[in-house]
N, C-alpha and C positions, 0 to 999 in steps of 0.2 A: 570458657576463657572470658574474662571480663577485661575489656578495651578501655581506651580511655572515653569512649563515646556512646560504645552499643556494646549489649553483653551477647558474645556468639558463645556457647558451650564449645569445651574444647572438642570434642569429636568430632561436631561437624567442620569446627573452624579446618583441624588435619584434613580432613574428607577435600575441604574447595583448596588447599595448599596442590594434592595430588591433581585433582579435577584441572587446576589451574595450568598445571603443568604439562599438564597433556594438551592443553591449546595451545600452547606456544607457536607450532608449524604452523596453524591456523590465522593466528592473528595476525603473525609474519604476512602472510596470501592477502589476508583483507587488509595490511597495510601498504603495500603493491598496488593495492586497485585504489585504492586512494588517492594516491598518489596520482597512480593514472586520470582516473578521475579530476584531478582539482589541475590537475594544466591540463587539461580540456576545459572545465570552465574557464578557464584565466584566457587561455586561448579565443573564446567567444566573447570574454567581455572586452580584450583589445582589439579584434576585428571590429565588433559592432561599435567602438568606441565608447564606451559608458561612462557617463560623464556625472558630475553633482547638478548639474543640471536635468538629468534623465531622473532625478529623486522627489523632483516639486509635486506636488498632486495636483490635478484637474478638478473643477466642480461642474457643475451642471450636466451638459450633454458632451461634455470633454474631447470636443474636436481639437484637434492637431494635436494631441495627449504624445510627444515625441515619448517619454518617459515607459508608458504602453508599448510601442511599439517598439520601441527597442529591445527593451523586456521579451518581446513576443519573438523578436529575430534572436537574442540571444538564447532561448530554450530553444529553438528548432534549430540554432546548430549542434548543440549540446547532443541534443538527442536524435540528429540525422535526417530529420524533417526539411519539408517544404516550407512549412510553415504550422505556427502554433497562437493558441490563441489563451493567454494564461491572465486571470483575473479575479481578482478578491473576492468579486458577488454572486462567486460557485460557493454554495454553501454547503458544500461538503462532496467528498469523491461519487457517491452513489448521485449527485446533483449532476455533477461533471457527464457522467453516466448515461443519466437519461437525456439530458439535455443531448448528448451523440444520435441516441437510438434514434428520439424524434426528430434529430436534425437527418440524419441521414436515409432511414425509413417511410416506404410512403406505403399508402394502402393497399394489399393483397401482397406486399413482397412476404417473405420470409426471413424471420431470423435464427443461425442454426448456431446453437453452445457445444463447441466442438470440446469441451472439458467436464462434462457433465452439469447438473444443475448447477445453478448461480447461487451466490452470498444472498444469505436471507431477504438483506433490504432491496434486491432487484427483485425479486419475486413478485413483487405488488408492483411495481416498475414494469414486468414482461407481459403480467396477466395470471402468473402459476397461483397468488394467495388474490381476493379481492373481486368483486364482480362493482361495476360500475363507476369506477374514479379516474377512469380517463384514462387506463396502462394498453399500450400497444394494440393487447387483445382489441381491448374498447374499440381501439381506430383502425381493426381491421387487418393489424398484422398476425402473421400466423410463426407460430414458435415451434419449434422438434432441437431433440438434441443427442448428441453421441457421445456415450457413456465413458471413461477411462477404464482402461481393462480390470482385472484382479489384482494387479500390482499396483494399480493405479495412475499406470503409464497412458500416453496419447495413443490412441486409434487410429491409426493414419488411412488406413483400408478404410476404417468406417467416416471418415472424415469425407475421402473424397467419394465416396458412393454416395454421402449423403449432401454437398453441396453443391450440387449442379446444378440444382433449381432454386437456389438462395439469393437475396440480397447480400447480405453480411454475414461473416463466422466472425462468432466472440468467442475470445477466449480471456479466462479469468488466470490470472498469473500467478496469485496465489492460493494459499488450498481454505482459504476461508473456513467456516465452524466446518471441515471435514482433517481427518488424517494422512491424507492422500498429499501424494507432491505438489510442492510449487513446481511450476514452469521453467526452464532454463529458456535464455533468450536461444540456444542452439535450438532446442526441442521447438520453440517457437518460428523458428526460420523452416524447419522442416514441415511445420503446416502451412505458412504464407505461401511456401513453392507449390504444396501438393495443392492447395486452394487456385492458386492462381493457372497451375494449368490445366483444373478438372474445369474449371468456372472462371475466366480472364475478368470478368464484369464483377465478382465479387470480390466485396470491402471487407481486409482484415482488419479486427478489429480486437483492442488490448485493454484489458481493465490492466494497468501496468499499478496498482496500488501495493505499498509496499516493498516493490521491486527494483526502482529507481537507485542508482550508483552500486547496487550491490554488488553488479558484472562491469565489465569493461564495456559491453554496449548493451543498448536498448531494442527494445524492438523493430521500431521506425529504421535503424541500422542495418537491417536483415530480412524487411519485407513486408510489414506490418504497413498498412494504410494507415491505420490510427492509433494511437497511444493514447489514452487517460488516467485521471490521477488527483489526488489532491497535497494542495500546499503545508495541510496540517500533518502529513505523513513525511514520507522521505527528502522529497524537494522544497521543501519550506525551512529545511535546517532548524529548525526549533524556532526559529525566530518571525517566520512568516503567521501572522495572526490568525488570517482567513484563508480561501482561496480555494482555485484548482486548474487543471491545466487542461486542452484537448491540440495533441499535434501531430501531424501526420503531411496528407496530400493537401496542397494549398486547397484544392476546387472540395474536398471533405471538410475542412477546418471550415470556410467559406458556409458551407451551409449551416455546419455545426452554429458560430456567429450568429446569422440570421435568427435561430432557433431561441437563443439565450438573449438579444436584443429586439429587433425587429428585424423583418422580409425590406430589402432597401438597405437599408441600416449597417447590419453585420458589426466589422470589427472598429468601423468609423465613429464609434458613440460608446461611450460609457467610460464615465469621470472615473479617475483611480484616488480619490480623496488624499488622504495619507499615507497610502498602502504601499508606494513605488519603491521606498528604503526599504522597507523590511523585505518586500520580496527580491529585488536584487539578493540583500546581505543573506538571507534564508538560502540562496542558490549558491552564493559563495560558499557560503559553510557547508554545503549537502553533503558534499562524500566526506568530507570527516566526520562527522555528525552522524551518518549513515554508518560508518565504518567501527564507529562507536555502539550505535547498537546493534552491529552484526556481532561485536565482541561480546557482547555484555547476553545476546543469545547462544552464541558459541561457549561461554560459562554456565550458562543455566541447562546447557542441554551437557555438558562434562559432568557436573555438579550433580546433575537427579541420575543420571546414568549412574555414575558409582553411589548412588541411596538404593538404586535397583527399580529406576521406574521407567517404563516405555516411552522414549521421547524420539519427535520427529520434526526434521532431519535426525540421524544420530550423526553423531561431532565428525565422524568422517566422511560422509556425506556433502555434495557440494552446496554451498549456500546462492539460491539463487533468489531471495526475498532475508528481510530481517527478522521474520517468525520463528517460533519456537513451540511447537506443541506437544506437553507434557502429557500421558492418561494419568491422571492420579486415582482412578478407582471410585471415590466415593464422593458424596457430596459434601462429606464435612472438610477432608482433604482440599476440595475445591474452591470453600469456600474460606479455610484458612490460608490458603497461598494466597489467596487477592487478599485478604485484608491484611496478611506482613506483606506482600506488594507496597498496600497503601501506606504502610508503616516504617516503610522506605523511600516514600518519597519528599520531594522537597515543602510540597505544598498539601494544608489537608492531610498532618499525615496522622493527626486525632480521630480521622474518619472512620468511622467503621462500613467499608460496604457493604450490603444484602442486593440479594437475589428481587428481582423485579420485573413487571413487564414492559420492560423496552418498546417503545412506537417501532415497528416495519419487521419487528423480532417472532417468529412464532412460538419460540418459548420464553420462558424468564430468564433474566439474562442477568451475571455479576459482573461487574466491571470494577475495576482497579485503577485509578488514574487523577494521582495526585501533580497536577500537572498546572505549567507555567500558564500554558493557552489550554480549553475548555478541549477536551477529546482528543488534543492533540495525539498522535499512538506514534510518534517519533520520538516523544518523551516517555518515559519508560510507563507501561501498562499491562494490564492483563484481563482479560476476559473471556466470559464461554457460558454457553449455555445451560441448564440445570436439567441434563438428559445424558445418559448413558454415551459414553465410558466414561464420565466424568473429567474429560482431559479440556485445560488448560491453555490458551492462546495468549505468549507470551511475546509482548516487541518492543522496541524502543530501547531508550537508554541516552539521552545526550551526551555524556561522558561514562567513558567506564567505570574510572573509579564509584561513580553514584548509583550506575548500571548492581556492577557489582555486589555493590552493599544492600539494596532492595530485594534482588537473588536471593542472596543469603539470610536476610529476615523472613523472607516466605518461605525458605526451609524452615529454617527455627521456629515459627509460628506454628510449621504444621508438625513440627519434632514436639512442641508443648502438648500437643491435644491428642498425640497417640495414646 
């Protein structure tokens, strides 16, 4: 079928009409929490009173930065916190990340991965890849972790057997280069409980990336000490440039501070330059923005289910992150979905991606992402490693209609080279 714009073959174009259709009850659900979602923020930013004055930016050492701090009280109502500490010069969520571990860890504690191993890039972060560059290991903390079952389901037996002697449990929210489930924040409350009364002293802790407005509540909501994150994924609405967030118990956010600026110091220092609009306006748009690329993963995972390929979630499955992971089998497969990704997108879409060795990555890694801001993965992307089953990690999406049409060239792309 040739469009006035892009040429889809009529097979598949019929194929994403039925696909499409069968999301309907779906999108209905993710357009409900959106909704929830955006008078809750509205909600926070007339409490906190957010004003054009809270937009100015700070220079230097950015004492009495109102603009900051408001910013910081309106995310920890949002997301049920004491307090949060959200700022542009987190250079990325894995940033956010470690800056927790070493904010809150000190030497001989433990830290236990109640989800099984971590997303590649913490690995050099914990000690698992790396001997010498200063990761946890180095300073003396000690790591173990408890597996998700055959299904891939949380351990809750093995959870609380094995955190009595812990600082911290982390848990990772989404299912990163694995095919195993995202977290629901229920599933999440149900370790914060079992954590809190094997071990009252231990600190729950949430790589919440990706995960942000997708439910009606957060972690921090249901028991979670900390929540982290970055601005360039779900809470930054596409429009936040930089950034990332850590929020939770004031006296944890507190140390976190210390960590990312100076000991003294904490959240009283650090100029927010230009950044204080976009981040507001990124947080005003999150759950719609969000609720777009839950859509536009809700079609992609309709869409390859009737071509007949293993995708997870499948479409009736509840969505508790904005991911989508396809197996496509092979590597050519693989590597033509990302490059009609890129040939869908609004920027860069001449690009042809390849396969490469990614900094923090232990394989070669494709990446897909023709995108407004540099990595952004709120704007629609795809990526995955070049290692068996050769599946696909798909997310984003700013609006659907664009969601959609990107979808649908990564089919077509990989309909050409069968």
């Amino acid at each position: 079928m040739t469009g006035e714009f892009f040429t889809i073959e009529e097979r598949l174009a019929q194929i994403a009409r039925v696909a499409e259709d069968k999301c309907q009850p779906f999108f209905q659900r993710t357009d409900e929490i959106a909704r929830y979602n955006t008078e809750k923020v509205m909600a926070a930013f007339a409490r906190q009173r957010v004003s054009e004055a809270h937009f100015v930016g700070s220079t230097g050492y950015g004492y009495g930065d109102r603009g900051r701090e408001v910013l910081d009280a309106v995310f920890a109502q949002i997301v049920g916190a004491e307090d949060a500490l959200v700022r542009h010069n987190f250079v990325s969520g894995t940033h956010a990340l470690s800056v927790t571990l070493f904010g809150v860890l000190r030497m001989g504690d433990t830290l236990l991965s109640a989800t099984g191993r971590p997303y590649d890039t913490m690995e050099e972060v914990i000690g698992l890849r790396g001997e010498g560059n200063g990761s946890l290991k180095d300073f003396g903390i000690h790591y173990k972790q408890v597996d998700l079952d055959e299904k891939g389901k949380v351990n809750l037996r093995g959870i609380e057997a094995a955190c009595k002697d812990v600082k911290m449990v982390y848990i990772q929210r989404s299912r990163g280069y694995s095919l195993r489930p995202s977290i629901s924040v229920s599933e999440i409350a149900k370790i914060a409980k079992t954590v809190h009364q094997a071990n009252p002293d231990a600190v729950v802790m949430v790589d919440n990336c990706y995960g942000e407005f997708v439910e009606e509540k957060e972690p921090t909501d249901v028991g979670a000490d900390l929540i982290v994150g970055s601005l360039i994924k779900n809470p930054g609405g596409g429009i936040a440039k930089t950034g990332g967030y850590i929020a939770g118990r004031q006296d944890l956010v507190a140390q976190c501070a210390y960590r990312l600026t100076c000991i003294g110091m904490g959240k009283e220092v650090g100029c927010t330059l230009a950044q204080s609009r976009e981040m507001f306006m990124g947080l005003f748009f999150a759950p719609t923005v969000v609720a777009s690329a839950v859509k536009t993963s809700l079609f992609a995972t309709s869409l390859f289910q009737e071509l007949g390929y293993e995708v997870f979630p499948s479409l009736k499955e509840p969505r508790t992150d904005i991911i989508t992971a396809i197996k496509l089998g092979t590597p050519e497969n693989l590597i033509a979905f990302c490059q009609g990704i890129q040939q869908g997108s609004p920027v860069d879409s001449f690009v042809m991606p390849e396969p490469w060795d990614m900094p923090g990555y232990a394989s070669q890694v494709i990446m897909a992402a023709g995108t407004f801001t540099s990595g952004a993965s709120i704007e629609l992307s795809a990526d995955a490693p070049l290692r068996p089953p050769y599946a696909v990690w798909l997310q984003g999406g700013l609006t659907y209609p664009s969601g959609r049409l990107g979808v649908l060239l990564a089919a077509q792309n990989m309909l050409k080279n069968l």
